[in-house]
Backbone of each chain as ProteinMPNN parsed JSONL, in Angstrom:
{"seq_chain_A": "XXXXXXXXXXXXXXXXXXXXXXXXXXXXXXXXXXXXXXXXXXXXXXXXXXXXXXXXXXXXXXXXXXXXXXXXXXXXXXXXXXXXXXXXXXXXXX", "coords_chain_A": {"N_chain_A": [[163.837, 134.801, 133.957], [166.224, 134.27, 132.721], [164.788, 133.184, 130.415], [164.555, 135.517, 129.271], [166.96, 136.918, 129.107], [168.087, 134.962, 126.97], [166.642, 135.831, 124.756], [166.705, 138.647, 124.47], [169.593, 137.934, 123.65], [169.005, 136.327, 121.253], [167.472, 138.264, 119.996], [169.203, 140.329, 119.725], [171.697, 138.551, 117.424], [169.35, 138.318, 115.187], [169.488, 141.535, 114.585], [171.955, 141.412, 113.709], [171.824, 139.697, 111.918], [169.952, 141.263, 110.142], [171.462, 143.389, 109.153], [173.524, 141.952, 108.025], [172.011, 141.132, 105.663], [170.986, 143.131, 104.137], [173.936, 144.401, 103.827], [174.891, 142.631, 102.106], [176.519, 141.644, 99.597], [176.339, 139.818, 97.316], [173.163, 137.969, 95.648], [173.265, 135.712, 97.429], [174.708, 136.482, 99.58], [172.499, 137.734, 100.983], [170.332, 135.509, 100.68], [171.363, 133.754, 102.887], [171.179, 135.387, 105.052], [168.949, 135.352, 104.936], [167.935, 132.632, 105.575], [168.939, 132.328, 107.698], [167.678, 134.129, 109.485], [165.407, 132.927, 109.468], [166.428, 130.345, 110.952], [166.496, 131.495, 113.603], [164.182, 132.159, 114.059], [163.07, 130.359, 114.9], [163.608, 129.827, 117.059], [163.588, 131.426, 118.577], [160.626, 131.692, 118.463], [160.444, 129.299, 120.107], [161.588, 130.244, 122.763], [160.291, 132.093, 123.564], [157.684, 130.853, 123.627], [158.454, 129.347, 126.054], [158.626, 131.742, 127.739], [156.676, 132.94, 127.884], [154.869, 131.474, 129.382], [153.775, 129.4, 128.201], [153.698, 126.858, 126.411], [152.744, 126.263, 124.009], [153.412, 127.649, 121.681], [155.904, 126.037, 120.496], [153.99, 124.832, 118.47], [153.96, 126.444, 116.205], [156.922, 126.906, 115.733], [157.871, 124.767, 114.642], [156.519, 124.388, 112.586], [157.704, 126.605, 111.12], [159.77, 125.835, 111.003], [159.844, 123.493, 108.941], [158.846, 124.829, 106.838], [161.216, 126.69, 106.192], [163.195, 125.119, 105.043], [162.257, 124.72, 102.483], [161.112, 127.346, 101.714], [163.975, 128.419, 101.528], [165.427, 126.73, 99.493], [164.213, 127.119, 97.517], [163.603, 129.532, 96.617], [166.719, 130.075, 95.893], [166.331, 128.448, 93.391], [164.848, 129.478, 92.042], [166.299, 131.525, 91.644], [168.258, 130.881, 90.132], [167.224, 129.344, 87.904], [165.64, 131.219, 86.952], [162.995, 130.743, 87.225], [160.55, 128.565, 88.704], [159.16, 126.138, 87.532], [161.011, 125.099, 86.558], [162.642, 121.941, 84.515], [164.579, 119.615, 84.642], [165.156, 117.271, 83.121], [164.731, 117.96, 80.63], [166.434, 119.148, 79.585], [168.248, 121.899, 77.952], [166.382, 123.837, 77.507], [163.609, 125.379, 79.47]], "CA_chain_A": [[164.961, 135.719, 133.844], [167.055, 133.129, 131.66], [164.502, 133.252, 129.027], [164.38, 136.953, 129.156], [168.259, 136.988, 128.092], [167.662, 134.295, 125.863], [165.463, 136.304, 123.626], [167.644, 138.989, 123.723], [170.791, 137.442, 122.899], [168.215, 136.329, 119.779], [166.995, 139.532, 119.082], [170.706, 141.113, 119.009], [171.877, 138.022, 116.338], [168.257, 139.176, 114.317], [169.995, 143.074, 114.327], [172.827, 141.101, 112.77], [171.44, 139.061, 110.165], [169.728, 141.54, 109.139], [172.431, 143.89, 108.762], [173.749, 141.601, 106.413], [170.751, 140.852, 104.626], [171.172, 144.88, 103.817], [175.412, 144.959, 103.023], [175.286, 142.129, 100.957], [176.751, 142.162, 97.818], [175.534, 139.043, 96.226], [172.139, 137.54, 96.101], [173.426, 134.524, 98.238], [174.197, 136.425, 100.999], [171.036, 137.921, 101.34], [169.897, 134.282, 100.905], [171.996, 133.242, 103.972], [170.833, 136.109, 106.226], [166.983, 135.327, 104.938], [168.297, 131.528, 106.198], [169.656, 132.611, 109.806], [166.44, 134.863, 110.183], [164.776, 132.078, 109.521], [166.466, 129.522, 112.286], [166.6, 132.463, 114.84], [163.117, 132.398, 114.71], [162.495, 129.464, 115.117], [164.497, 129.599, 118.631], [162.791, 132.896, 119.257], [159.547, 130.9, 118.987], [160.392, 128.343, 121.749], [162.279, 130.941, 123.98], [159.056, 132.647, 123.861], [156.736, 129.815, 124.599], [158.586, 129.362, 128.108], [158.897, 132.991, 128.582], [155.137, 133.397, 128.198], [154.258, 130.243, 129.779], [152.686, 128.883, 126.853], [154.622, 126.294, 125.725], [151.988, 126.15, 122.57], [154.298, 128.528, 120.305], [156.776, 125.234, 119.851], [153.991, 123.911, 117.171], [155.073, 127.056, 115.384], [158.179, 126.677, 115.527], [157.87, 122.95, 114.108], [155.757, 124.878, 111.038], [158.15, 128.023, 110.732], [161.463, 125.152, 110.581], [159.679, 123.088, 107.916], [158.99, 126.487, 106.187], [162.17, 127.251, 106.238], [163.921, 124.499, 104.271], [161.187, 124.954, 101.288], [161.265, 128.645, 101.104], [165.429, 129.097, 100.604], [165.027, 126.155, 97.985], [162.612, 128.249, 96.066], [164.59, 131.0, 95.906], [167.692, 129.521, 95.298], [165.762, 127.705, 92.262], [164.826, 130.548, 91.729], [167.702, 132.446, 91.21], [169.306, 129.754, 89.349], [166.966, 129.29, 86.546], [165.052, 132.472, 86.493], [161.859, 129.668, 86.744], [160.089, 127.266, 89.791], [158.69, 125.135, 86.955], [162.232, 124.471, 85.608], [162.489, 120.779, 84.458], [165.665, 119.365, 84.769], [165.464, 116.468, 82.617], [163.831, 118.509, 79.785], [167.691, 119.676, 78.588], [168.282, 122.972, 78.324], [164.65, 124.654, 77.414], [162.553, 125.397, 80.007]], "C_chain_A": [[165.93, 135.259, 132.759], [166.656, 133.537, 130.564], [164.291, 134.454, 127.958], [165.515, 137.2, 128.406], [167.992, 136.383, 127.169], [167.26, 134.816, 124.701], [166.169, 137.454, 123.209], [168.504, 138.992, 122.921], [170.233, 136.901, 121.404], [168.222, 137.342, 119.364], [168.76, 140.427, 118.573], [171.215, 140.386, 117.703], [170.794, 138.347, 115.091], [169.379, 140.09, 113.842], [170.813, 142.313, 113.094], [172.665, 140.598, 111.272], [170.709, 139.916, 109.27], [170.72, 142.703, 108.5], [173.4, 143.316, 107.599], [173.311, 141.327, 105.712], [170.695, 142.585, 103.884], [172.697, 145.26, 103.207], [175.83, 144.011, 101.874], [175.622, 142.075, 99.912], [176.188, 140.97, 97.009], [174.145, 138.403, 96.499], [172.632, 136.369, 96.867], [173.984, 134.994, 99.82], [173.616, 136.954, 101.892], [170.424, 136.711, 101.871], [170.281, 133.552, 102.037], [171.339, 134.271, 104.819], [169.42, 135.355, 106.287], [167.162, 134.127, 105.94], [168.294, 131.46, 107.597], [168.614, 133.031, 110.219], [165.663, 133.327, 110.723], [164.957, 130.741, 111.108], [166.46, 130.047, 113.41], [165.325, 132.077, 114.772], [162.652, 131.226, 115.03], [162.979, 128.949, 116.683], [164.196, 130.418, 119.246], [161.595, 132.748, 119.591], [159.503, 129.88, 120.185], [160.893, 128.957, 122.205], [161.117, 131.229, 124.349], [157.797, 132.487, 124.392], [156.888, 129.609, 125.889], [158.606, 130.847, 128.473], [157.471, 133.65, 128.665], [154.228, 132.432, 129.442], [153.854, 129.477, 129.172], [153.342, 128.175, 125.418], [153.979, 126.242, 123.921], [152.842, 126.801, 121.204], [154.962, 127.206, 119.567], [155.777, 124.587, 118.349], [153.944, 124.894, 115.796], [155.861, 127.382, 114.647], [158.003, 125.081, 114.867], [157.434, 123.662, 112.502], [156.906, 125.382, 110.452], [159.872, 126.921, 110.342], [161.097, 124.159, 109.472], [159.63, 123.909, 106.578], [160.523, 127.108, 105.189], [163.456, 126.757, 105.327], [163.265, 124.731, 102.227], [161.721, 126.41, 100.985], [162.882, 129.122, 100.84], [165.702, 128.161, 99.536], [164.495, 126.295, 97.375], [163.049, 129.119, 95.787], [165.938, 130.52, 95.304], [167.498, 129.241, 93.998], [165.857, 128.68, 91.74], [165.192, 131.084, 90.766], [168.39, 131.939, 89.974], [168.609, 129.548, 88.142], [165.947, 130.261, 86.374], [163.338, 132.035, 86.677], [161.317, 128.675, 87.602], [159.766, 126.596, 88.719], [159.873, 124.476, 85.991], [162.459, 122.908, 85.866], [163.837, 120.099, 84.35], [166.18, 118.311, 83.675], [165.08, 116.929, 80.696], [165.091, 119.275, 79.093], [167.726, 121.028, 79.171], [167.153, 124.274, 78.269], [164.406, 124.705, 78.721], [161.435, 125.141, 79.909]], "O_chain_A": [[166.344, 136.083, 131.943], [167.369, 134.081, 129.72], [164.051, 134.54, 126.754], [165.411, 137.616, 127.253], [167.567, 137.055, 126.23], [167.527, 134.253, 123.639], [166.403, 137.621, 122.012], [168.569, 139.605, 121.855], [170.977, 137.04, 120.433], [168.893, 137.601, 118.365], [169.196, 140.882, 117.516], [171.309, 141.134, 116.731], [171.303, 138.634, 114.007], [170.146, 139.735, 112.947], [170.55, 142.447, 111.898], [173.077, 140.873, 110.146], [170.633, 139.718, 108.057], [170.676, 142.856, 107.279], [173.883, 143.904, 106.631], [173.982, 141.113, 104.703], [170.057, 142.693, 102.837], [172.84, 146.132, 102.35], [176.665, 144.236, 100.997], [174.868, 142.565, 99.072], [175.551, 141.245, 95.992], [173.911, 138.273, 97.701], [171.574, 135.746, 96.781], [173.861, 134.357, 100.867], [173.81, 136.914, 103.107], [170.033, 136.601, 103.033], [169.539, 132.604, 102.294], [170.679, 133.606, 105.619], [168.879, 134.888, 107.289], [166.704, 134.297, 107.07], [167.754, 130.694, 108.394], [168.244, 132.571, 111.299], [165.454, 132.845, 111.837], [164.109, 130.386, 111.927], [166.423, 129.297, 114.385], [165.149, 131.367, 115.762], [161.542, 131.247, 115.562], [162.704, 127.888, 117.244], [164.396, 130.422, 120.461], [161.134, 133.282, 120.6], [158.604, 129.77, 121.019], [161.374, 128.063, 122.901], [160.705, 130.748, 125.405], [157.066, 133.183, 125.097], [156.011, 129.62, 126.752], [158.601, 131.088, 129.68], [157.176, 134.638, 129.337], [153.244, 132.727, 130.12], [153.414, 128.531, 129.826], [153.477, 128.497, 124.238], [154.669, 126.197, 122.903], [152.817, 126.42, 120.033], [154.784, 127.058, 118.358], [156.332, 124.051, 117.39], [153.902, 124.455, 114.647], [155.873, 127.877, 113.52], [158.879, 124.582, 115.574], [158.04, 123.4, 111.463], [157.299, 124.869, 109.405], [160.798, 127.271, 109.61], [162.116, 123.83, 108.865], [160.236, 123.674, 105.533], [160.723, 127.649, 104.102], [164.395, 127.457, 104.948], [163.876, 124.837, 101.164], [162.607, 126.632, 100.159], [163.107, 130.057, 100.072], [166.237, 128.663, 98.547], [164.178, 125.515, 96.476], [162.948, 129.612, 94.663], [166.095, 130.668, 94.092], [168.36, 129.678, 93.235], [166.787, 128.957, 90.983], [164.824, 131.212, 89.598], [168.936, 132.564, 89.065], [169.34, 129.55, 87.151], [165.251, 130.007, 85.391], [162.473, 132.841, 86.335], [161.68, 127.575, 87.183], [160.656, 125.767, 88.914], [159.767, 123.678, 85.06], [162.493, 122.464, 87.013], [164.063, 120.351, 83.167], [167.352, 118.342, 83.3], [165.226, 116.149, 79.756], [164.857, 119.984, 78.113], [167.424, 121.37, 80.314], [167.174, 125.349, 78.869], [165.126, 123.915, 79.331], [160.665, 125.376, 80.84]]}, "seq_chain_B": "XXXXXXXXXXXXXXXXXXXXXXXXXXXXXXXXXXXXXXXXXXXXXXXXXXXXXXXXXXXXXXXXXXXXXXXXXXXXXXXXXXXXXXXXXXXXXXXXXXXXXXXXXXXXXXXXXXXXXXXXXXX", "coords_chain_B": {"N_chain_B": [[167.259, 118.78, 143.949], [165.522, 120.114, 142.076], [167.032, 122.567, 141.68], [169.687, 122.37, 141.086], [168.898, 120.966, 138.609], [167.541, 123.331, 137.029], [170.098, 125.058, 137.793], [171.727, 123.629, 135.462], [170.463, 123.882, 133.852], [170.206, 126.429, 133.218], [173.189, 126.763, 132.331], [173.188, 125.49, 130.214], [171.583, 127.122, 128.308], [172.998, 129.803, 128.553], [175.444, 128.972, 127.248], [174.423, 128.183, 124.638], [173.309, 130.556, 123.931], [175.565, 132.103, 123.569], [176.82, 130.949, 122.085], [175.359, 131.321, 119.561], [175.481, 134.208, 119.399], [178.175, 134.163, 118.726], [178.21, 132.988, 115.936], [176.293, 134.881, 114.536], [178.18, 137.123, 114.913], [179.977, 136.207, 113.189], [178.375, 136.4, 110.642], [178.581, 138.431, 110.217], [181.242, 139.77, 110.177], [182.924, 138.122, 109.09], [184.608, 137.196, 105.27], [183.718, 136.298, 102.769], [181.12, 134.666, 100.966], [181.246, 131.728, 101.414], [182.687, 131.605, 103.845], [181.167, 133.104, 105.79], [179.089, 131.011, 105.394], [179.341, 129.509, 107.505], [179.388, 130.972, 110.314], [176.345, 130.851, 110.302], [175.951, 128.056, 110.364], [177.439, 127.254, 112.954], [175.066, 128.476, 114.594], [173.088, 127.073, 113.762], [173.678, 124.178, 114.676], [175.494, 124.017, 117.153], [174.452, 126.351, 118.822], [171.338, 126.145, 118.736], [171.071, 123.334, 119.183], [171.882, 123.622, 122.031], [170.655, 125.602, 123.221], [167.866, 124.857, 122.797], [168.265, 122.039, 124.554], [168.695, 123.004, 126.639], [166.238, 124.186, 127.236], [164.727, 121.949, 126.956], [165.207, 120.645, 129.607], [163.956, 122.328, 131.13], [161.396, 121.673, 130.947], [161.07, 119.234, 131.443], [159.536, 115.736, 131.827], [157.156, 115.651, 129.387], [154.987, 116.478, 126.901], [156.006, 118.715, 125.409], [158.731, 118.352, 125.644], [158.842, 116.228, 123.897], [158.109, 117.746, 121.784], [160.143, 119.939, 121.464], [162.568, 117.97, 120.943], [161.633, 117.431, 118.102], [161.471, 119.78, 116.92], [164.434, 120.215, 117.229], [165.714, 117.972, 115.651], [164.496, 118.523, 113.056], [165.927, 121.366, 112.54], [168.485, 119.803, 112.495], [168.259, 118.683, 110.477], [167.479, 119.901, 108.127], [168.859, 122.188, 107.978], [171.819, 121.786, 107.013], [171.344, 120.873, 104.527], [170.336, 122.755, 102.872], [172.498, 125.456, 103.474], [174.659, 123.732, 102.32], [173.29, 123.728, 99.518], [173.005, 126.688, 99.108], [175.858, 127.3, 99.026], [176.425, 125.199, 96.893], [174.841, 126.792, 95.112], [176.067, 129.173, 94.919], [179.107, 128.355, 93.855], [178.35, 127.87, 91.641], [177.108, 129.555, 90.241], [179.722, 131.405, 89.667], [181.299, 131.997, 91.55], [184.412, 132.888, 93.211], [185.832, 131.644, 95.56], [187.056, 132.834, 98.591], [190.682, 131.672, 98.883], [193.729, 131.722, 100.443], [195.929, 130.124, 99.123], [195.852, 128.729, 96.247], [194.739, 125.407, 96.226], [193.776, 123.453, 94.513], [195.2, 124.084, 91.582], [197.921, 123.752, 92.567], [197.183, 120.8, 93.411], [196.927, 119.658, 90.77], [198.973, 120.379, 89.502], [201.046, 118.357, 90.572], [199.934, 115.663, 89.734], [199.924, 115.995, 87.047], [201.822, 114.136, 84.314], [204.558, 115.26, 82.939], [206.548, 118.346, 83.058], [204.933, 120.609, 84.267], [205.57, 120.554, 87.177], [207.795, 121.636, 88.34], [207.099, 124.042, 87.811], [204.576, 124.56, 89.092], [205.976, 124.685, 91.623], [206.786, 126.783, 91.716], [204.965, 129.126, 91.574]], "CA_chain_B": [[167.762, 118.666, 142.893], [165.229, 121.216, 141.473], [167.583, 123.675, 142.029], [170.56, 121.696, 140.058], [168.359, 120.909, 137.224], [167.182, 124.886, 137.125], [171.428, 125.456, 137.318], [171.998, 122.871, 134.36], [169.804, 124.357, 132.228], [170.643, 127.732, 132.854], [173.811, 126.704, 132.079], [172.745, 125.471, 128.881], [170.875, 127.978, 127.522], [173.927, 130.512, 128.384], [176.15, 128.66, 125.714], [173.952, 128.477, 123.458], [173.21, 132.487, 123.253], [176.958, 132.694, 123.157], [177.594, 130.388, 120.321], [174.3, 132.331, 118.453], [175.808, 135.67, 119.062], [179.004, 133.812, 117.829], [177.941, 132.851, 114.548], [175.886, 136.247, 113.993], [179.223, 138.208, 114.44], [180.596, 135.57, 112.214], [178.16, 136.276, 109.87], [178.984, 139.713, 109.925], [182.404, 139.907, 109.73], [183.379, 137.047, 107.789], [184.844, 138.255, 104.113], [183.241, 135.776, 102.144], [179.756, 133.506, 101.346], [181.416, 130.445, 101.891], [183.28, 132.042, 105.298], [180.107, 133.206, 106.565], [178.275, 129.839, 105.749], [180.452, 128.896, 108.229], [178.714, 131.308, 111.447], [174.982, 130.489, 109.991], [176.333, 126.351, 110.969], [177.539, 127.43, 114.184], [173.875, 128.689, 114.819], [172.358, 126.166, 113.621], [173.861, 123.401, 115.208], [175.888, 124.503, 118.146], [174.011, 127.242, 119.295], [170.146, 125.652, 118.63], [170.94, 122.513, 119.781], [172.666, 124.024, 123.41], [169.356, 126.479, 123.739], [166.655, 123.477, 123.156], [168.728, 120.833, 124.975], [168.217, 123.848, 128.001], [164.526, 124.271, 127.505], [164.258, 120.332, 127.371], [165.783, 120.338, 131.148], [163.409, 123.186, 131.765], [160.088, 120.923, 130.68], [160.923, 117.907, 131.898], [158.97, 114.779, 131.112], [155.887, 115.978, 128.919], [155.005, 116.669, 125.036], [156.474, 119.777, 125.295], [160.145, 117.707, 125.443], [158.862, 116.159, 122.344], [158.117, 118.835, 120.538], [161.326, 120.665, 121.305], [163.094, 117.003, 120.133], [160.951, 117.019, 116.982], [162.564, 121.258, 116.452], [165.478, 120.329, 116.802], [165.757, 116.852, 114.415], [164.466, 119.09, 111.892], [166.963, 121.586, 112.24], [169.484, 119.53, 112.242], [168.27, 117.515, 108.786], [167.103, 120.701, 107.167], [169.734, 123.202, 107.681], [173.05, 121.665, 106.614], [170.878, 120.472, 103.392], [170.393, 124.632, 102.727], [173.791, 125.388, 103.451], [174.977, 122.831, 101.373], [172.608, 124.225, 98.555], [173.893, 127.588, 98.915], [177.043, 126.338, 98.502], [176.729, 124.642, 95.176], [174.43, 127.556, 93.925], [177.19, 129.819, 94.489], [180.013, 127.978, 92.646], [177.683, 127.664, 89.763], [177.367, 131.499, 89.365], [181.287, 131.353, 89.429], [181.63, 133.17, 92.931], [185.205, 132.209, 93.498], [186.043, 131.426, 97.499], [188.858, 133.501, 98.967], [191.793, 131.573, 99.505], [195.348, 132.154, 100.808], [196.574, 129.667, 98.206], [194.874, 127.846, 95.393], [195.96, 123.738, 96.264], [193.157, 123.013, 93.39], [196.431, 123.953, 90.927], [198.698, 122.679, 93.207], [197.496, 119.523, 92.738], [197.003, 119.908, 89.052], [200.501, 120.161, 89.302], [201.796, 117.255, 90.729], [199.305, 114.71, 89.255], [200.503, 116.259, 85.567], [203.085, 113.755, 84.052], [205.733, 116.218, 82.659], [206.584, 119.873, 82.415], [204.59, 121.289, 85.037], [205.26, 120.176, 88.399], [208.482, 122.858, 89.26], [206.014, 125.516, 87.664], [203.784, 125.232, 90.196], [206.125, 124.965, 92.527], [207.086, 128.39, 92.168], [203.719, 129.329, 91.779]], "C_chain_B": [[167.014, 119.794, 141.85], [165.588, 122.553, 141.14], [168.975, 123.102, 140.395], [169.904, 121.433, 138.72], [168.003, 122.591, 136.637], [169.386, 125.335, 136.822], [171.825, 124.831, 135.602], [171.583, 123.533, 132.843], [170.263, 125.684, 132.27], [172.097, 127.959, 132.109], [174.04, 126.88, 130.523], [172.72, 126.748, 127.803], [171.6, 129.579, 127.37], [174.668, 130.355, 127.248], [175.624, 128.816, 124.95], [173.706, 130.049, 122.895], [174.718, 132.367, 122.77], [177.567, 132.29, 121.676], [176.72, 130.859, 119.205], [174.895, 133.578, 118.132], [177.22, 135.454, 118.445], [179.066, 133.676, 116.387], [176.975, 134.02, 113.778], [176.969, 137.24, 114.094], [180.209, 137.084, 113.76], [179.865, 136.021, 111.169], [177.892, 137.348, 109.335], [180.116, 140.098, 109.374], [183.326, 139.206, 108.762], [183.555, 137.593, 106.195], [184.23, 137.611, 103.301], [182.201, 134.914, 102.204], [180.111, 132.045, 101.773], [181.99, 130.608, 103.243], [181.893, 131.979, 106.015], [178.858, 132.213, 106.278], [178.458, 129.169, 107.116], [179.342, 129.181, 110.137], [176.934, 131.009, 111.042], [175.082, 128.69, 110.195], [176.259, 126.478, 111.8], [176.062, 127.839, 114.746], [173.014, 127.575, 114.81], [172.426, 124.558, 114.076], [174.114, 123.469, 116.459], [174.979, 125.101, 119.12], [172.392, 126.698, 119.453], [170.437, 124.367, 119.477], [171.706, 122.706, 121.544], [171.424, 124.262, 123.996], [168.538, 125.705, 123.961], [167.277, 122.385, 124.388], [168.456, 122.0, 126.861], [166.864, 123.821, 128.213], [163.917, 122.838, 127.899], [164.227, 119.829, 129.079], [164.62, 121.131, 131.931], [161.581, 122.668, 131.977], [159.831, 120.106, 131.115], [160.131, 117.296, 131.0], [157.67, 115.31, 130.576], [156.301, 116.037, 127.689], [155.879, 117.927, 124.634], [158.223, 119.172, 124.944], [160.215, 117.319, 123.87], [159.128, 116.87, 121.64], [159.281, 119.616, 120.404], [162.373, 119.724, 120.513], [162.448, 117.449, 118.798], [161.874, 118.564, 116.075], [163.637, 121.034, 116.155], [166.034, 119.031, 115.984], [165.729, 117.84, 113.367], [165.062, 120.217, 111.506], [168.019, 120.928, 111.721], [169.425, 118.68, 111.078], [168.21, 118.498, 107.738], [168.428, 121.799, 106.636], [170.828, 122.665, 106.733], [172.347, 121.208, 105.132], [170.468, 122.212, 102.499], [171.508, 124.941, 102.772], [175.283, 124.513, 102.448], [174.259, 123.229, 99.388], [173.012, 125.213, 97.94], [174.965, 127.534, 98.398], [177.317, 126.551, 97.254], [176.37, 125.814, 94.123], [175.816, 128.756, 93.667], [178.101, 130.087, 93.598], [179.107, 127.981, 91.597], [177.612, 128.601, 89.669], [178.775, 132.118, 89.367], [182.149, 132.355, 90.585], [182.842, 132.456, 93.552], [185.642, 132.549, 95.041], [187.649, 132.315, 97.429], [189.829, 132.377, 99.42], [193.021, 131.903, 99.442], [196.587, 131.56, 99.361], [196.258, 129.084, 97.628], [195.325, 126.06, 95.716], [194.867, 123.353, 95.549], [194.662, 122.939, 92.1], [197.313, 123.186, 90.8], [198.805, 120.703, 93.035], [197.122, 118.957, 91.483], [198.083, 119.049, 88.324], [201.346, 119.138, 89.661], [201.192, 115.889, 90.142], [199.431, 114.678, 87.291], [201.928, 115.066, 85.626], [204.09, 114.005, 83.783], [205.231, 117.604, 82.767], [206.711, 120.73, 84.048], [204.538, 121.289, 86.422], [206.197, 121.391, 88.935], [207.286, 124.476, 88.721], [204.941, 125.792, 88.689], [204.207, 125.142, 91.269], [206.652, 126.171, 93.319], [206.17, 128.94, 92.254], [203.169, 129.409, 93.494]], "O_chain_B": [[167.669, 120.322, 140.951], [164.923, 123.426, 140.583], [169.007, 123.422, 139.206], [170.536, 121.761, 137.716], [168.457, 122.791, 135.51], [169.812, 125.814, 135.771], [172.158, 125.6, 134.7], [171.957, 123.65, 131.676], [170.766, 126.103, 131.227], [172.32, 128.967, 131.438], [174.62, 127.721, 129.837], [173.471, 127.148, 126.914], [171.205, 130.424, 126.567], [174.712, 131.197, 126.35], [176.06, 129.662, 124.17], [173.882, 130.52, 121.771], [174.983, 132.548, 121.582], [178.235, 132.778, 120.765], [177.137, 130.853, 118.047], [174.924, 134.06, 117.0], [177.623, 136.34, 117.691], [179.935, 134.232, 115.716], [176.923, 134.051, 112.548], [176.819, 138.257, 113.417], [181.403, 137.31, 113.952], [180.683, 136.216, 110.27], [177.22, 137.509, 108.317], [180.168, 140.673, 108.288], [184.162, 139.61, 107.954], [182.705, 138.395, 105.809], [183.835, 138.492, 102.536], [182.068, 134.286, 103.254], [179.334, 131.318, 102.393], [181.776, 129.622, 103.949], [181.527, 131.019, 106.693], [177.76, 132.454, 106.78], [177.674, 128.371, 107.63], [178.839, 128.324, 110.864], [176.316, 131.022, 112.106], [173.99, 128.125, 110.13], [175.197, 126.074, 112.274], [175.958, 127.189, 115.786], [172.315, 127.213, 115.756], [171.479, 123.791, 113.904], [173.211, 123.076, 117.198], [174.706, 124.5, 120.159], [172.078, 126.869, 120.631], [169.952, 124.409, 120.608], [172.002, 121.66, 122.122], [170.963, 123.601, 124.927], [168.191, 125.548, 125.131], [166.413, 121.976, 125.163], [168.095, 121.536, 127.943], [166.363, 123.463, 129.279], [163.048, 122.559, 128.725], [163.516, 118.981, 129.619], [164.286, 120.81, 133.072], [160.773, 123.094, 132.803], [158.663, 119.812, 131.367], [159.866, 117.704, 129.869], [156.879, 115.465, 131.506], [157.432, 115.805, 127.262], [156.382, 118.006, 123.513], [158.824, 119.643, 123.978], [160.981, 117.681, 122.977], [160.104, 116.89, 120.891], [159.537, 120.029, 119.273], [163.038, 120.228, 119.607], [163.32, 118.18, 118.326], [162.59, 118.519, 115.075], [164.108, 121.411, 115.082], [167.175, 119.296, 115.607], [166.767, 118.083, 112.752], [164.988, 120.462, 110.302], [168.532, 121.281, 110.659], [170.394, 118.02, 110.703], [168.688, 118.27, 106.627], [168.821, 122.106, 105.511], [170.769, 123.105, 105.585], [173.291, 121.236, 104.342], [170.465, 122.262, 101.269], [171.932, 124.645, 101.655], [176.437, 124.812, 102.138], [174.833, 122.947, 98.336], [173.357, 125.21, 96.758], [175.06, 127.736, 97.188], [177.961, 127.394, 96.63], [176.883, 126.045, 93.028], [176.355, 129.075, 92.607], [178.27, 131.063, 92.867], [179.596, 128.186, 90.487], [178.22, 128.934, 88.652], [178.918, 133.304, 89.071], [183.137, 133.085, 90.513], [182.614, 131.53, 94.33], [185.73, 133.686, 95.504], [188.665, 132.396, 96.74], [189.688, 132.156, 100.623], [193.47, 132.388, 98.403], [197.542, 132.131, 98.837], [196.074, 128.094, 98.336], [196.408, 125.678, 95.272], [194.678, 122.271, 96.106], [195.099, 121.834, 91.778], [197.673, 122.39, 89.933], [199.655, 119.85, 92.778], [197.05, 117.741, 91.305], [198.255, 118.128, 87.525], [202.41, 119.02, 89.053], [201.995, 114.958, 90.069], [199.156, 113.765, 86.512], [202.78, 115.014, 86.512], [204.951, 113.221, 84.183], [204.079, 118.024, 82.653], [207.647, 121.19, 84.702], [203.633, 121.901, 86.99], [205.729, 122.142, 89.791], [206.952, 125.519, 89.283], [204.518, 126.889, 89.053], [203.432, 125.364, 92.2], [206.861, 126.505, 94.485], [206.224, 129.608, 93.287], [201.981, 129.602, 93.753]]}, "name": "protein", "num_of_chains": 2, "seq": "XXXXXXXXXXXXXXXXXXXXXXXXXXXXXXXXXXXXXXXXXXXXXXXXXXXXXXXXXXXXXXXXXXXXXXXXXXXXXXXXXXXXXXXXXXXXXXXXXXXXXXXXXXXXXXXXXXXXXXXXXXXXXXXXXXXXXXXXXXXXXXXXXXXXXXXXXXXXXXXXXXXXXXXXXXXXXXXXXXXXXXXXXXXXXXXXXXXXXXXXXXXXXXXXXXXXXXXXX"}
């Protein structure tokens, strides 16, 4: 019953983030909603494991939160030099 | 006591929704990216570590405890290192933060040797 709210009270913060992943005005705080999606789910994955019984989802969630640090530092990069293979020490070229 | 441990956690895992649905209508309403970094923290610390620290009570001793430990370590190393990222990328595309009163100036102004210190104090 717990984990039943639980998942709600997730899924309503979801609605939210993505609502601002949609009014955003700059690409960063798109990049912050993508972010929040991102740790919701990863709390939506272990709610879900006890609310199925099946605790198995948490290794998941272990993937989907390593995931999660990588993929908004890739965009960010991204964003920032137009370029993933941008070299930092390489001046101002690419 | 199976009953008290079953209360404890429920307990738990109450706050934590609350401080989630906290920082998602923070990260709604909030007027700015550095404001609403602010409810995407509260989530990620507060609110994650309340919810797991419930499920942990709810598992007891097994791998399953682990693995919820192991979730939430790597929240808590990964996120504020994202948040922190954000951040910086921000200021570098020159996205200036709302505040009430600039005290970057301010103390401009008092660390200047002449001239300018009553100027910014009208300022």
């Amino acid at each position: 019953m717990m984990f039943a709210g639980a998942a709600a009270a997730l899924l309503v913060a979801f609605a939210l983030a993505a609502l601002r992943a949609i009014k955003g005005p700059t690409v960063f705080d798109r990049a912050l909603a993508g972010n929040t999606v991102g740790s919701l789910a990863i709390l939506l994955l272990a709610v879900f494991g006890f609310l199925t019984g099946r605790p198995e989802f948490l290794d998941i969630a272990l993937t989907y939160g390593l995931l999660n640090l990588i993929g908004t530092l890739a965009v960010l990069k991204f964003f920032r030099h137009g370029d993933l293979a941008y070299d930092a020490d390489e001046g101002k070229e690419p | 006591m199976a009953l008290l441990i079953d209360v404890a956690s429920g307990v738990l895992i109450a706050a934590g929704c609350f401080f989630i649905l906290v920082g998602a209508f923070g990260l709604v309403r909030m007027p700015d990216v550095y404001t609403r970094a602010h409810g995407t923290s509260i989530i990620d610390t507060v609110g994650a570590g309340f919810l797991l620290m419930g499920l942990m009570l709810q598992a007891g001793w097994s791998l399953v405890t682990l693995k919820l430990l192991f979730v939430l370590a790597i929240s808590f190393f990964t996120l504020p290192v994202v948040a922190h990222a954000l951040a910086q990328a921000a200021l570098h595309e020159n996205i200036t933060p709302k505040l009430a009163e600039d005290r970057r100036t301010r103390a401009l102004g008092k660390d200047a040797p002449t001239g300018t210190g009553d100027e910014s104090g009208k300022a």
